[in-house]
C-alpha positions as CSV (number, residue, x, y, z in Angstrom):
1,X,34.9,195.7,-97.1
2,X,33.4,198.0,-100.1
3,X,30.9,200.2,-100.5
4,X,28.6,197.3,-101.5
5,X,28.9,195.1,-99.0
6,X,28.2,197.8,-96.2
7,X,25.2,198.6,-97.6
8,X,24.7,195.4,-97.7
9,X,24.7,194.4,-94.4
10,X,23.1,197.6,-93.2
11,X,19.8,196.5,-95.1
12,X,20.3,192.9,-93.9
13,X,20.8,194.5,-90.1
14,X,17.7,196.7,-90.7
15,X,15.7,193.8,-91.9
16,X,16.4,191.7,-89.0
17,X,15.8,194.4,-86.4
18,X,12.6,194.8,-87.9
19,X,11.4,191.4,-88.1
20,X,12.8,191.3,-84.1
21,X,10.5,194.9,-83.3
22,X,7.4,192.8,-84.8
23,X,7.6,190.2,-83.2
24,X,7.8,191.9,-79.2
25,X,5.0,194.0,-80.8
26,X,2.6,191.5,-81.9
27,X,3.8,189.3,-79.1
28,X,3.3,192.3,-76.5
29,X,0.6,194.3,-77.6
30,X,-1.2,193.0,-81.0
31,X,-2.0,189.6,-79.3
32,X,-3.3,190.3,-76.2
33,X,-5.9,193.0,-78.4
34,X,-6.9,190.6,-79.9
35,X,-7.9,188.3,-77.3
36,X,-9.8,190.7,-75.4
37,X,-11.6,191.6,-79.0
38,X,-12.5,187.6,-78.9
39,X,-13.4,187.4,-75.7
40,X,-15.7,191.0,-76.0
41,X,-17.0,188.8,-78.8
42,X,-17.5,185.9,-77.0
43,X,-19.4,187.9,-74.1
44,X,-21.7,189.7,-76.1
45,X,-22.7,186.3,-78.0
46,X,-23.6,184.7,-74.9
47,X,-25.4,188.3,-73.4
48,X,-27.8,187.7,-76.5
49,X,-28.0,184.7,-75.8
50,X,-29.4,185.4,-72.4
51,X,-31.4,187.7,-73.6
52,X,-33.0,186.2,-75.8
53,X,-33.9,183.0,-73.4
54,X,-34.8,186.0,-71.2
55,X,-37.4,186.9,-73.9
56,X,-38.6,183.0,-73.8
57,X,-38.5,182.5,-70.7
58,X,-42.2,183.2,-70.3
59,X,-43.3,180.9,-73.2
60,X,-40.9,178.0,-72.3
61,X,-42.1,178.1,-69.0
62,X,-46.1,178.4,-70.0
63,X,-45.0,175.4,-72.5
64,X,-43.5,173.4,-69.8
65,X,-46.4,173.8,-67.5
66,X,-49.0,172.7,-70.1
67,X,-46.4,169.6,-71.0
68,X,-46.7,169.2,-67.1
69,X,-50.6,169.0,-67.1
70,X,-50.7,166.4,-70.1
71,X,-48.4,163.9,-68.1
72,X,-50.0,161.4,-65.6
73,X,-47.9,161.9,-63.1
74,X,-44.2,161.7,-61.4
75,X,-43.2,158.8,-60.3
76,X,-43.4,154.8,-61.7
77,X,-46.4,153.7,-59.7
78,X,-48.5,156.3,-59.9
79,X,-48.2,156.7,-63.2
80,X,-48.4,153.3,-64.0
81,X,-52.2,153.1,-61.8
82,X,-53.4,156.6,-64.1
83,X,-51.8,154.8,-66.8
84,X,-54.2,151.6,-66.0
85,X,-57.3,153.8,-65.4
86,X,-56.8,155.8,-68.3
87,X,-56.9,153.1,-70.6
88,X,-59.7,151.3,-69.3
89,X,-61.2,154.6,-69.3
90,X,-60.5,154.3,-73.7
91,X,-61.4,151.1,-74.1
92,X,-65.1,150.9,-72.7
93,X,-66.8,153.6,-74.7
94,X,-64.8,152.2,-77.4
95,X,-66.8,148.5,-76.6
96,X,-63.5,146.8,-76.3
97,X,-63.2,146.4,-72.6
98,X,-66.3,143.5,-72.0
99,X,-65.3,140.9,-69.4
100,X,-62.2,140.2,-70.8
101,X,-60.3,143.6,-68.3
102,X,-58.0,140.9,-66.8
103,X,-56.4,139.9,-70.0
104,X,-56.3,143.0,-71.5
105,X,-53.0,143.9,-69.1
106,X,-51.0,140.9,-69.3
107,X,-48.2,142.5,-69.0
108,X,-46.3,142.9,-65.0
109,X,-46.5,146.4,-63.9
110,X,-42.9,148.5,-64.8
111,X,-40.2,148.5,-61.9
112,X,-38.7,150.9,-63.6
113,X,-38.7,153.3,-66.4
114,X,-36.4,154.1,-69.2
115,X,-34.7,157.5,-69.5
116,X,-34.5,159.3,-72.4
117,X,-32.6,162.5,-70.9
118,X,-30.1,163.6,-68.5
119,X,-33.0,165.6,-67.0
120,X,-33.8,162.1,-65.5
121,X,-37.4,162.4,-68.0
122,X,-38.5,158.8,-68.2
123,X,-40.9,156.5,-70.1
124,X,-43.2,154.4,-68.6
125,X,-44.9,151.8,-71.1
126,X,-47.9,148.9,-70.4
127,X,-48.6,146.3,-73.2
128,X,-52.3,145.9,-74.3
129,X,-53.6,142.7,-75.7
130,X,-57.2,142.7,-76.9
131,X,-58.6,139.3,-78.5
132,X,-61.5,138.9,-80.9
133,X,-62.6,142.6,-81.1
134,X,-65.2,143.7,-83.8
135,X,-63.3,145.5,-85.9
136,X,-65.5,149.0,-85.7
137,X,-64.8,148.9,-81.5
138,X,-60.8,148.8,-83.0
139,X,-61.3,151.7,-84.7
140,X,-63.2,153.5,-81.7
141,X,-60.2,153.1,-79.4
142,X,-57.9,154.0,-82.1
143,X,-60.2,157.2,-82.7
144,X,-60.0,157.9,-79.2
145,X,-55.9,157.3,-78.8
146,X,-55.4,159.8,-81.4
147,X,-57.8,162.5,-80.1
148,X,-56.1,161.9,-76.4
149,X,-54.2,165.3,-75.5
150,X,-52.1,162.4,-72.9
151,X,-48.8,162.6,-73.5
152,X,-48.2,159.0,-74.9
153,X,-46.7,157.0,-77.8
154,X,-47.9,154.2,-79.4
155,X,-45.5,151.4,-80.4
156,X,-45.6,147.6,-81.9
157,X,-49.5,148.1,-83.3
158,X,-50.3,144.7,-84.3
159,X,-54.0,143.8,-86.1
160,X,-54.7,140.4,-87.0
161,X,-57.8,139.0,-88.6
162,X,-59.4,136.6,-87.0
163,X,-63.0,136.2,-89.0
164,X,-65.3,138.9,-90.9
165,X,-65.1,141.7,-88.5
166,X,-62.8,140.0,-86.2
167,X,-59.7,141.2,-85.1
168,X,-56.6,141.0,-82.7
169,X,-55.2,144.0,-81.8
170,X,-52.0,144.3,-79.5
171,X,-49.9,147.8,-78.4
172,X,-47.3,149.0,-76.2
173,X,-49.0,152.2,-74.6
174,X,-45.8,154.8,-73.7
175,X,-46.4,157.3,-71.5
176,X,-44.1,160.2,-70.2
177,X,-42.8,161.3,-66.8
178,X,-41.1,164.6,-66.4
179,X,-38.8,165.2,-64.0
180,X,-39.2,168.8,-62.3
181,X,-36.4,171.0,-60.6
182,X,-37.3,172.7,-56.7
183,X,-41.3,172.5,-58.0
184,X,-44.1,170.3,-57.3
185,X,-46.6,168.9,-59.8
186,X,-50.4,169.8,-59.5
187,X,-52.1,166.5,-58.4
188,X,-55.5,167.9,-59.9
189,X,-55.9,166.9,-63.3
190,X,-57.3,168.6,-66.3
191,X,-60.9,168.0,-67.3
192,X,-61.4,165.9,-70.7
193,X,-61.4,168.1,-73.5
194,X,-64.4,166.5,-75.4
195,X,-66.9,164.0,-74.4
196,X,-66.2,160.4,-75.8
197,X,-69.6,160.2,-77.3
198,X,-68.9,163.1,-79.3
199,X,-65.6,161.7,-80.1
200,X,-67.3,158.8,-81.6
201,X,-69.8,160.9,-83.1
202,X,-67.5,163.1,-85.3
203,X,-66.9,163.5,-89.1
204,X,-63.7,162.7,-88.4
205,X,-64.4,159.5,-86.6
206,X,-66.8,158.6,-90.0
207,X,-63.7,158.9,-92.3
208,X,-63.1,155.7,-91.0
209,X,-66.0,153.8,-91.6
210,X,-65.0,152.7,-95.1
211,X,-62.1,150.5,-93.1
212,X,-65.1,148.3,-91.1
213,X,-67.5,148.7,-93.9
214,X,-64.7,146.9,-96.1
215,X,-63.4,145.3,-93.7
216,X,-60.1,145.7,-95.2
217,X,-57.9,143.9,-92.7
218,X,-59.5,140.3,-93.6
219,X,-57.2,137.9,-94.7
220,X,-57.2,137.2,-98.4
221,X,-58.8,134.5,-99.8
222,X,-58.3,133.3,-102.8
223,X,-60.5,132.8,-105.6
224,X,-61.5,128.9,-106.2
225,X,-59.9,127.4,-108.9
226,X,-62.5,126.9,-111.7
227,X,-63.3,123.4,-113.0
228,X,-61.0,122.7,-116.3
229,X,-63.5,123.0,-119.0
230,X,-63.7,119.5,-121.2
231,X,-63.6,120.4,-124.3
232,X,-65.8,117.2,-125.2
233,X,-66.7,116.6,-128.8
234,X,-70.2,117.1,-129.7
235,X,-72.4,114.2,-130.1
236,X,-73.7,114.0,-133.4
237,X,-77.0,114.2,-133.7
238,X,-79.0,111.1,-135.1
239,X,-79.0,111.9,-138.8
240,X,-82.2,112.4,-140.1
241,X,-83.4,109.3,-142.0
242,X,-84.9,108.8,-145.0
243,X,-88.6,107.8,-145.1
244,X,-88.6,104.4,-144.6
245,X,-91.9,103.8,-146.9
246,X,-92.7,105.2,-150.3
247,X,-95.3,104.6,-152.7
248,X,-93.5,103.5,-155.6
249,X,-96.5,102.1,-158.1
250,X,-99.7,101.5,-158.8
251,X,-100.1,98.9,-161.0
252,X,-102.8,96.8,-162.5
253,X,-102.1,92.8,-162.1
254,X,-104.8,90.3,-163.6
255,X,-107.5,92.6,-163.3
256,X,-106.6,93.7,-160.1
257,X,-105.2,97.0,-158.8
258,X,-102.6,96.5,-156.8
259,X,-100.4,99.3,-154.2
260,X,-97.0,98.6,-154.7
261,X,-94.7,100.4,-151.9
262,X,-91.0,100.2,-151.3
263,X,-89.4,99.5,-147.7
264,X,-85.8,101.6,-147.3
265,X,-85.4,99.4,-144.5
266,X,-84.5,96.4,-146.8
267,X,-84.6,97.8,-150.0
268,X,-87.4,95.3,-151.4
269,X,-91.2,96.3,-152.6
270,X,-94.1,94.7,-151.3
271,X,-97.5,94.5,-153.2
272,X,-101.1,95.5,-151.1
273,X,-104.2,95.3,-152.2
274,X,-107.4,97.6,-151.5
275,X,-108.8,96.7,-148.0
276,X,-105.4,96.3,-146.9
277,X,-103.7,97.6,-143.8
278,X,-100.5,99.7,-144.3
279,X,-98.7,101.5,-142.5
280,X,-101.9,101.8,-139.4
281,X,-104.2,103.1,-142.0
282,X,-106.5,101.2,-144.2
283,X,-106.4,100.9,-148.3
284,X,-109.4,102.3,-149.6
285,X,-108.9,103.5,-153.0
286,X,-106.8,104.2,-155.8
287,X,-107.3,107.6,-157.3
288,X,-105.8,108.4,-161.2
289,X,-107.2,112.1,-161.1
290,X,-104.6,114.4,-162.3
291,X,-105.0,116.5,-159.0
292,X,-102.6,119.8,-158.2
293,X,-99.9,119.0,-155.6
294,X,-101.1,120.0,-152.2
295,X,-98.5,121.4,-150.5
296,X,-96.7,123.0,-153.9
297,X,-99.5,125.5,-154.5
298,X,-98.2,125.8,-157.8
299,X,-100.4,124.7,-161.0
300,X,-98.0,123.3,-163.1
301,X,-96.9,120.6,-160.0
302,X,-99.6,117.9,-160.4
303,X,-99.8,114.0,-159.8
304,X,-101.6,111.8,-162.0
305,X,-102.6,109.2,-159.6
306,X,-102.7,108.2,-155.4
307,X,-103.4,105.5,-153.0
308,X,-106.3,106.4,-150.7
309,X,-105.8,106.0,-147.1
310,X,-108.6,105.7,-144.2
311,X,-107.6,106.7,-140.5
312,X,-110.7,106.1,-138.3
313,X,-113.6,108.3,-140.3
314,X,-110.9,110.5,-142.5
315,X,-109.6,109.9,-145.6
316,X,-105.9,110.5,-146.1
317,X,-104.0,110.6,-149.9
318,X,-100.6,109.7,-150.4
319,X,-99.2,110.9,-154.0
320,X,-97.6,108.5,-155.9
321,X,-94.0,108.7,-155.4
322,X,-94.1,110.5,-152.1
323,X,-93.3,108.7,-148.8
324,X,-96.3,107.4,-146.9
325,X,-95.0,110.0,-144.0
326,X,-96.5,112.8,-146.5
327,X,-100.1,111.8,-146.5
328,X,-102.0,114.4,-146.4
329,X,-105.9,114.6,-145.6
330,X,-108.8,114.7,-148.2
331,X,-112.0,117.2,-147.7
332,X,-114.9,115.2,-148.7
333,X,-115.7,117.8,-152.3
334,X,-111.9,116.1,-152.9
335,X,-112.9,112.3,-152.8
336,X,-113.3,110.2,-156.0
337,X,-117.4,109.6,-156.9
338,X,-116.8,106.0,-156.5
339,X,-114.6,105.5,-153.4
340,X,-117.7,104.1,-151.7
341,X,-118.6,101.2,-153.9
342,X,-114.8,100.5,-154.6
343,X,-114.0,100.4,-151.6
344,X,-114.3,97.1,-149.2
345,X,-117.9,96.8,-147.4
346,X,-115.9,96.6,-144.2
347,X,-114.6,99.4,-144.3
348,X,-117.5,101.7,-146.0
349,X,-118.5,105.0,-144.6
């Protein structure tokens, strides 16, 4: 072996009996150090611990005490006849109760409660049905649920309309037992914190009254379909029809003066005479003034000539050419001088 190699294997022997030297160490004395550190660790995490619960103590214990005085009582029965009287208690200032108390509980009385620790706290839990309540005594009760300092839950709310300011209201009223360790609980029970009326009475309680003033909960009712509008066409209106009779001429035939008038009704022209009837009115004259148009009021409109007409004791004109519709009625300064002698003697003035 060389020079090398022994140094070699020195180093390699040196290695190993140092690796072998840790090894009993840490397995002799670094391990066992270091447990105790943990477990000094451990110790003084759980001293704080109690320590600090020490600290609480006080305040749990006042906490637990006033959870103690909210409950209505210990065991199933009891609770269940506090339960009974305390709702009752609820739901006549609220106006819900009536004579309907029987079927408010329809539910069988618990035989036994559900628990919701390994404390052995249970829950005790009575169904309320309440039929055909005005909806403001529903809001009461519900007022007055919330403002209970009770320990209770309220589950499976149910509200259906049954009319305006009708409802049906259905709950499942939970309540809590508490279980307590080498202690008894007090069987006096707290005083109510506020008086119902003034419950009832609060600004709090009137936040509510838009609900029943609404009432919201009705059921919806549709609007009513409206009528389908007939879009009809319009009847026309009569047109407006021609005058039927129009004084188309005044002629002279063998000597005689003669009304000639044309019918639009069957487009022929009849002849009349004076002393005539035409048209309800009486043939009295036949005027050849050149007179100015009445109704134009405009000088250089005139009419050369007109039959005279006589309606009871007034004299009517009707302008030649004009319908017999458009007579119009003569002042007595207007009548021709002669109209007397030319006219009829039956029909003289």
């Amino acid at each position: 072996m060389n020079r090398r190699e022994k140094m070699l294997a020195v180093s390699l022997g040196l290695l190993a009996a140092g690796f072998a030297a840790y090894g009993a160490a840490n397995k002799l004395v670094i391990k066992p150090l270091m447990d105790l550190n943990q477990d000094a660790r451990n110790m003084t995490s759980q001293i704080d611990a109690l320590s600090i619960y020490a600290l609480q103590e006080p305040v749990l214990q006042q906490r637990l005490e006033q959870a103690i005085a909210r409950t209505l009582g210990q065991d199933i029965l009891t609770i269940d006849g506090a339960m009974r009287e305390r709702i009752v208690g609820l739901l006549e200032p609220s106006g819900l109760l009536g004579s309907h108390r029987d079927e408010i509980f329809n539910s069988p009385p618990p035989s036994q409660g559900r628990k919701i620790n390994k404390q052995g706290d249970i829950e005790i839990s009575r169904v309320i049905n309440v039929r055909n309540a005005a909806l403001a005594n529903i809001v009461n009760f519900m007022h007055l649920l919330s403002s209970d300092r009770r320990i209770h839950r309220i589950e499976g709310l149910s509200l259906s309309p049954q009319g305006p300011g009708k409802m049906n209201l259905s709950l499942k009223y939970t309540t809590l037992a508490i279980k307590l360790a080498g202690r008894q609980r007090a069987t006096s029970r707290p005083a109510q914190a506020a008086n119902y009326g003034d419950l009832l009475a609060s600004s709090d309680r009137n936040a509510y009254e838009p609900i029943v003033a609404r009432d919201i909960f009705r059921r919806y009712v549709p609007s009513p379909t409206p009528p389908a509008i007939r879009h009809s066409s319009p009847i026309p209106s009569a047109a407006v029809q021609p005058p039927r009779l129009r004084l188309a001429g005044l002629p002279t035939l063998a000597g005689k003066q003669i009304v000639q008038v044309f019918n639009a009704a069957n487009n022929q022209v009849q002849n009349y005479e004076i002393g005539q009837d035409l048209a309800g009115a009486t043939i009295v004259a036949i005027d050849c003034r050149p007179m100015l148009r009445p109704k134009s009021g405009d000088p250089r409109y005139r009419s050369a000539s007109r039959v005279i007409l006589k309606i009871g004791s007034e004299f009517w004109a009707v302008e030649l050419g004009d319908s017999i519709d458009s007579k119009h009625r003569m002042d007595e300064g207007d009548l021709p001088a002669g109209l007397v002698s030319v006219a009829p003697e039956g029909i003289q003035q």
